[in-house]
Short mmCIF file of the C-alpha atoms (twelve columns), coordinates in Angstrom:
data_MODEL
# 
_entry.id   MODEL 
# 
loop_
_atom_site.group_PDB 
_atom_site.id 
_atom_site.type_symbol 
_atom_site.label_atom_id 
_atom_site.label_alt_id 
_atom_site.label_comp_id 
_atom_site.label_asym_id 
_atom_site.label_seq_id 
_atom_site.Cartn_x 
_atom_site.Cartn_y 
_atom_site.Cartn_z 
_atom_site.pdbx_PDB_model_num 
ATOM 1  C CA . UNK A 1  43.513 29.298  51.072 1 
ATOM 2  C CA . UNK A 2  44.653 33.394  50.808 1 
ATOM 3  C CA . UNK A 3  46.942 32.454  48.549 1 
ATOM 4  C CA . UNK A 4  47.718 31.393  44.446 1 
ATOM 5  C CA . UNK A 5  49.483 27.946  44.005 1 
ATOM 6  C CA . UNK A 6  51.147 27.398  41.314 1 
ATOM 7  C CA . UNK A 7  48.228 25.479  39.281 1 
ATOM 8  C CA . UNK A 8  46.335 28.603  39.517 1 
ATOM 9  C CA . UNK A 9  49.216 30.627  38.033 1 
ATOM 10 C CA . UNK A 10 49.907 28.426  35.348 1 
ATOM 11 C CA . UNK A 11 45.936 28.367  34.505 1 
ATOM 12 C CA . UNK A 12 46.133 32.170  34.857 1 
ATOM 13 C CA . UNK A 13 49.180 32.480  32.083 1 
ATOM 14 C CA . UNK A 14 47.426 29.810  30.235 1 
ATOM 15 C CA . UNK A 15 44.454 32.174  29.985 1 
ATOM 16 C CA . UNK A 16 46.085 35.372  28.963 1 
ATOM 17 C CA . UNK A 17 48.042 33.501  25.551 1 
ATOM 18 C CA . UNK A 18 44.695 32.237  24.914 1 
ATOM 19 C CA . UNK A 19 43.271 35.381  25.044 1 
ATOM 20 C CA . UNK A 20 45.906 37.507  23.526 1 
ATOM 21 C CA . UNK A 21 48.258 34.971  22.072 1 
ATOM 22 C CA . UNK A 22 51.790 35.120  22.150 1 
ATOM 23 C CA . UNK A 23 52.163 37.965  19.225 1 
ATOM 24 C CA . UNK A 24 50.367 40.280  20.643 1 
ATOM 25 C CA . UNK A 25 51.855 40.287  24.220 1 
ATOM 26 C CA . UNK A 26 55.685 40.642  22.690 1 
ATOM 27 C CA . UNK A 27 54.084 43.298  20.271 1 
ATOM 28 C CA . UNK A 28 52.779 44.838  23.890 1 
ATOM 29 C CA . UNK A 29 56.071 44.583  25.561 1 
ATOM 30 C CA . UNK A 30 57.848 46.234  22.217 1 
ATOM 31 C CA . UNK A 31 55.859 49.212  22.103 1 
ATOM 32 C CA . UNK A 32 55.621 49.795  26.226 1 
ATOM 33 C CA . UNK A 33 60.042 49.893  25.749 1 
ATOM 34 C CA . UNK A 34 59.499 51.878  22.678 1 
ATOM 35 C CA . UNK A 35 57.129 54.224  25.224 1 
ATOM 36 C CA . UNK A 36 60.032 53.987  27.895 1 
ATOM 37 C CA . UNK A 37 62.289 55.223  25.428 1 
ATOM 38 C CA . UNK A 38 60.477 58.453  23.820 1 
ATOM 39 C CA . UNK A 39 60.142 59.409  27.663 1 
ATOM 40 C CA . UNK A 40 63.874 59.548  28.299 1 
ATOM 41 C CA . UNK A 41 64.152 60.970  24.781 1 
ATOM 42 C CA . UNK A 42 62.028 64.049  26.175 1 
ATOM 43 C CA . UNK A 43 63.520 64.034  29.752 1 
ATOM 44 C CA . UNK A 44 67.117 64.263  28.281 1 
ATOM 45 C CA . UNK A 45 65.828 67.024  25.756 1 
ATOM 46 C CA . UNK A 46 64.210 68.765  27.822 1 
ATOM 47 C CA . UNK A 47 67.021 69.320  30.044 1 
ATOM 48 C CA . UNK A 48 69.359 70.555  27.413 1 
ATOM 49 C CA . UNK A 49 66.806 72.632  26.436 1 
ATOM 50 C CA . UNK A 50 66.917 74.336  29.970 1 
ATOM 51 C CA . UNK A 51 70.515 74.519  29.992 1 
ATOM 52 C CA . UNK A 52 70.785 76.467  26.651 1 
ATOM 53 C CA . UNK A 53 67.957 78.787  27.094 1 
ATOM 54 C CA . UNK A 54 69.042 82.468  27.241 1 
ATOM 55 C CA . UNK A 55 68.557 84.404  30.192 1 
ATOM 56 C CA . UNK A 56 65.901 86.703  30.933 1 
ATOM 57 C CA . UNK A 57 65.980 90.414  29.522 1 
ATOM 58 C CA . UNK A 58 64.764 92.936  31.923 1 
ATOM 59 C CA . UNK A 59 63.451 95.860  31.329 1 
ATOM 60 C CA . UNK A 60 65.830 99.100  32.821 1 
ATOM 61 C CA . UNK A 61 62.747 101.262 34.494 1 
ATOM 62 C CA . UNK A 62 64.790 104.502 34.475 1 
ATOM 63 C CA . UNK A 63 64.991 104.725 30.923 1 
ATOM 64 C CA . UNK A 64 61.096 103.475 30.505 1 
ATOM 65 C CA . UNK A 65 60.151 106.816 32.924 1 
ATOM 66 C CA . UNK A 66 62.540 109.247 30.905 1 
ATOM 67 C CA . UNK A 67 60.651 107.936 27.664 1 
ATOM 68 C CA . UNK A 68 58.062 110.859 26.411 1 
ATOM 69 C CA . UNK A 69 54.676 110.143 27.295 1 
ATOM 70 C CA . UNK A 70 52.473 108.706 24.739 1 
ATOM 71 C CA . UNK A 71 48.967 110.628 23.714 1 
ATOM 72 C CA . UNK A 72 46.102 109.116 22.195 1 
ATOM 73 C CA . UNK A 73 45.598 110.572 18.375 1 
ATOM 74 C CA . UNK A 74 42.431 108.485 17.600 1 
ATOM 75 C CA . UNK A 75 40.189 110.486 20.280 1 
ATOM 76 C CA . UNK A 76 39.423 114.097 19.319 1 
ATOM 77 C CA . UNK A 77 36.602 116.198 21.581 1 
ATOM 78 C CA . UNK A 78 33.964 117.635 18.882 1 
# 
């Protein structure tokens, strides 16, 4: 009795082309491989994206401590 014989799955599949009809299901399948396909689109691009990015600049701290100090012009005591 747990489980589906085959009468109920045929009623079941009868039900859903009745429901959504046979264009709309294939229309369904079309876009979810369309979907499929963007995502391994982006995947793919985003990998090459990682492989040609530059590498990071760093900043040399020496030469950022030899720099002269900066003072602040818009403050003046009255």
């Amino acid at each position: 009795m747990g489980s589906l014989s085959i009468w109920h799955w045929i009623v079941v599949i009868a039900v859903v082309l009745l429901l959504f009809g046979r264009g709309k299901i294939s229309d369904l399948m079309g876009d979810v491989a369309q979907g499929i396909k963007a995502f391994k689109k982006g995947m793919k691009d985003d990998e090459t994206a990682e492989k040609a990015a530059e590498p990071v600049k760093s900043i040399d701290h020496n030469s950022a401590a030899s720099a002269p100090a900066r003072t602040d012009v818009g403050s003046k005591a009255v």
